[in-house]
C-alpha positions as CSV (number, residue, x, y, z in Angstrom):
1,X,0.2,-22.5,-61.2
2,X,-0.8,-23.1,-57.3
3,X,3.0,-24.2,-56.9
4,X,4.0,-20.7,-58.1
5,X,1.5,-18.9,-56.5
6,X,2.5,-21.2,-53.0
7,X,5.8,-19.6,-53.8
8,X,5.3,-16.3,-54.4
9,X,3.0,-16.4,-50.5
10,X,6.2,-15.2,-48.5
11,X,7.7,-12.5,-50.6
12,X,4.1,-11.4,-50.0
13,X,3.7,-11.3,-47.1
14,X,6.8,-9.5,-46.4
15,X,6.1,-6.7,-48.2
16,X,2.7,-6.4,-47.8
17,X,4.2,-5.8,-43.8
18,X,2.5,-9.1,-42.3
19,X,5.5,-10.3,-40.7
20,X,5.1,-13.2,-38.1
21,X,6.7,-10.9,-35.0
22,X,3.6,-8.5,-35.9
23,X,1.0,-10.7,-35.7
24,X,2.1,-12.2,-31.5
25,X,2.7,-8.5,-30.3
26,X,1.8,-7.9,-26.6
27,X,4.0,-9.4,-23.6
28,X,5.9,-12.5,-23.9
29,X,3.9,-15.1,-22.4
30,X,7.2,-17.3,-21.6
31,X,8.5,-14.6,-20.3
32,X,7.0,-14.6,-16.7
33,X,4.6,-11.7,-15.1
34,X,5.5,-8.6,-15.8
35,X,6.6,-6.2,-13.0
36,X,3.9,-4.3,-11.1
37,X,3.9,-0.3,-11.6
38,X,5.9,1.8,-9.4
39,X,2.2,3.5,-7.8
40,X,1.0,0.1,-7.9
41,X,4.2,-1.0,-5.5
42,X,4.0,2.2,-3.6
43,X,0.2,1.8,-2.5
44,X,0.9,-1.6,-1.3
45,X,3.3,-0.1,0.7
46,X,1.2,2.4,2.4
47,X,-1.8,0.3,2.7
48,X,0.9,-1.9,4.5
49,X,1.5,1.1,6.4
50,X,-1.8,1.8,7.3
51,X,-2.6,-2.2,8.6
52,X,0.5,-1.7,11.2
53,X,-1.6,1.6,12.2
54,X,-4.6,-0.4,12.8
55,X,-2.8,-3.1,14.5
56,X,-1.3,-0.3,17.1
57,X,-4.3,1.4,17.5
58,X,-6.3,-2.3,18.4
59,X,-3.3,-3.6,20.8
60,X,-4.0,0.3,22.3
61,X,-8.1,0.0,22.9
62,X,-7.9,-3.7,23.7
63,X,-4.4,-4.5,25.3
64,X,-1.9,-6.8,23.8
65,X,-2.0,-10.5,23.9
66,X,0.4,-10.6,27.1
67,X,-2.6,-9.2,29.4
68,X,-1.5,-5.5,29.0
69,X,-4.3,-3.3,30.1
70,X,-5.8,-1.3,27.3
71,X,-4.2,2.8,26.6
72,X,-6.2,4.4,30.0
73,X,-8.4,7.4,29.5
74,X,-8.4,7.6,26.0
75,X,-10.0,4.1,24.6
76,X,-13.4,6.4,23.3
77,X,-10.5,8.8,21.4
78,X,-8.5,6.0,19.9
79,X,-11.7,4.1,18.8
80,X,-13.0,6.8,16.9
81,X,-9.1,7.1,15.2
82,X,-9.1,3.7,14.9
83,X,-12.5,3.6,12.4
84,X,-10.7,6.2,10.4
85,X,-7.4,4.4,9.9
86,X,-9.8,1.7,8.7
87,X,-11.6,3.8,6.5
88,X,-8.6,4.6,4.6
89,X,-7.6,0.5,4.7
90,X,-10.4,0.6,2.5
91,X,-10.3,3.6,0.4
92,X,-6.3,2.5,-0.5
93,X,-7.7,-0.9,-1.3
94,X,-10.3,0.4,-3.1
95,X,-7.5,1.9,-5.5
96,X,-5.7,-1.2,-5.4
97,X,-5.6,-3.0,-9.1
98,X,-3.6,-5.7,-9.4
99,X,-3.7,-8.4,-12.7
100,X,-5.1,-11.5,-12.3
101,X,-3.3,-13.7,-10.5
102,X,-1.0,-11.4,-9.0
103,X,-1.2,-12.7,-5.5
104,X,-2.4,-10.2,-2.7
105,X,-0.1,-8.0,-0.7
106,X,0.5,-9.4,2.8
107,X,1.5,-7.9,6.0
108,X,4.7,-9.4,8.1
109,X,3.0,-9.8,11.5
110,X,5.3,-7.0,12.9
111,X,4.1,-4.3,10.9
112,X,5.6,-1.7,8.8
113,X,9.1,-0.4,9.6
114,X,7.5,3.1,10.8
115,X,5.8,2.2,12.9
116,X,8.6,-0.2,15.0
117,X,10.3,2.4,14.9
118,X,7.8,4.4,16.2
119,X,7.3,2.8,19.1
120,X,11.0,2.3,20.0
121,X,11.7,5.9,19.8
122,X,8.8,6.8,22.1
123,X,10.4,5.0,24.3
124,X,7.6,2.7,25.6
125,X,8.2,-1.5,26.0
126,X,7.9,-3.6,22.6
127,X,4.1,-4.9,24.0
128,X,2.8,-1.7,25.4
129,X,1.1,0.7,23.3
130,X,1.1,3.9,24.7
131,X,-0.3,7.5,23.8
132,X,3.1,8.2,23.2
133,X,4.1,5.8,20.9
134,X,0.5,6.3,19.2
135,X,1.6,10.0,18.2
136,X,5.1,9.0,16.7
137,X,3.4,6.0,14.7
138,X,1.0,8.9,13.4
139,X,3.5,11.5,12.6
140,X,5.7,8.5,10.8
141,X,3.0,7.7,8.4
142,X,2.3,11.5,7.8
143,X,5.6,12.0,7.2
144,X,5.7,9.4,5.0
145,X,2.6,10.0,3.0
146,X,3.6,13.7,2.0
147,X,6.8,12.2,0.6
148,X,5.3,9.5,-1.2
149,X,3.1,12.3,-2.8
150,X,5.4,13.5,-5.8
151,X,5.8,10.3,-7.1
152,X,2.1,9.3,-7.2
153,X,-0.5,9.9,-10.2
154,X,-3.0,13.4,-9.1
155,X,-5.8,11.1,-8.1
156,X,-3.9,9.0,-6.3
157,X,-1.3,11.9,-4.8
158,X,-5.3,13.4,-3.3
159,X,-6.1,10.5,-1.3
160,X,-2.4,10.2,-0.3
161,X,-2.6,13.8,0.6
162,X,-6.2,13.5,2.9
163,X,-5.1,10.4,4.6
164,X,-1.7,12.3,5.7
165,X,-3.7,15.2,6.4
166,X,-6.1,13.3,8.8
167,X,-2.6,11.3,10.7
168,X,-1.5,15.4,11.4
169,X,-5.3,16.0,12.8
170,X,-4.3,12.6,15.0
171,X,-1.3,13.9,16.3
172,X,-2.9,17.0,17.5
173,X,-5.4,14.9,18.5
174,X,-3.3,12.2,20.7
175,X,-2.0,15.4,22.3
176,X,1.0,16.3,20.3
């Protein structure tokens, strides 16, 4: 009788839908990490962005490493800009999720592509951060942002939206 019944287990099974591919469902841990969202991707990128925005705006207040003077006439100004860019550092990290283990974005020490090229078309020298090139690095990432904005989630799209609102208000404010 248990050799019958031991038998009969399978068929079962089977039919009573308790298959053994049902019971492992969920990602394929041989199978590697799976790929990070698209927003997820995107908000690394801008709070990459945002990291080469503070990095300009320090070089500006405090000079460069090659002895450059500080940005003349301004460094109040670009201080007070400068603890808003990193205001939204945090507010984009704040949205940052990533799953365990994933390891955290870094920043190539020349910044985000925007704003090199920022600073090339202003026309100013590679180590010299002027007003100039402040104003072109701020309407870059504005620029940016508001593209970025259809892709994103609402919540997310909002903050996207404020932070490109407030690199307009620095444009105006840089004197452009």
């Amino acid at each position: 009788m248990l050799a019958a019944a031991a038998a009969a287990l399978p068929t079962l099974l089977v039919t009573a839908g308790c298959r053994s591919s049902a019971v492992f469902a969920g990602p394929d841990p041989l199978a590697g990490r799976p790929a990070l969202a698209p927003d997820v991707i995107t908000l690394q990128a801008v709070i990459a962005a945002e990291q080469a925005l503070i990095a300009l705006y320090q070089d500006a207040v405090h000079g460069d490493l090659r002895g450059t003077p500080p940005t003349t006439g301004r460094v109040g100004l670009l201080e007070g800009l400068l603890a808003q860019h990193r205001q939204h550092l945090g507010q984009l990290q704040a949205r940052l999720v990533l799953p365990p283990g994933a390891p955290s974005p870094q920043v190539p020490a020349s910044g985000s592509p925007s704003a090199s090229a920022a600073g090339t078309a202003s026309g100013s020298a590679p180590g010299r951060v002027t007003i100039a090139r402040l104003r072109a690095a701020e309407r870059a990432s504005a620029a940016d942002l508001v593209r970025r904005l259809v892709t994103m989630p609402p919540a997310l799209a909002q903050l996207l939206a404020s932070i490109a609102a407030s690199d307009a208000t620095h444009v105006a404010a840089l004197g452009g």
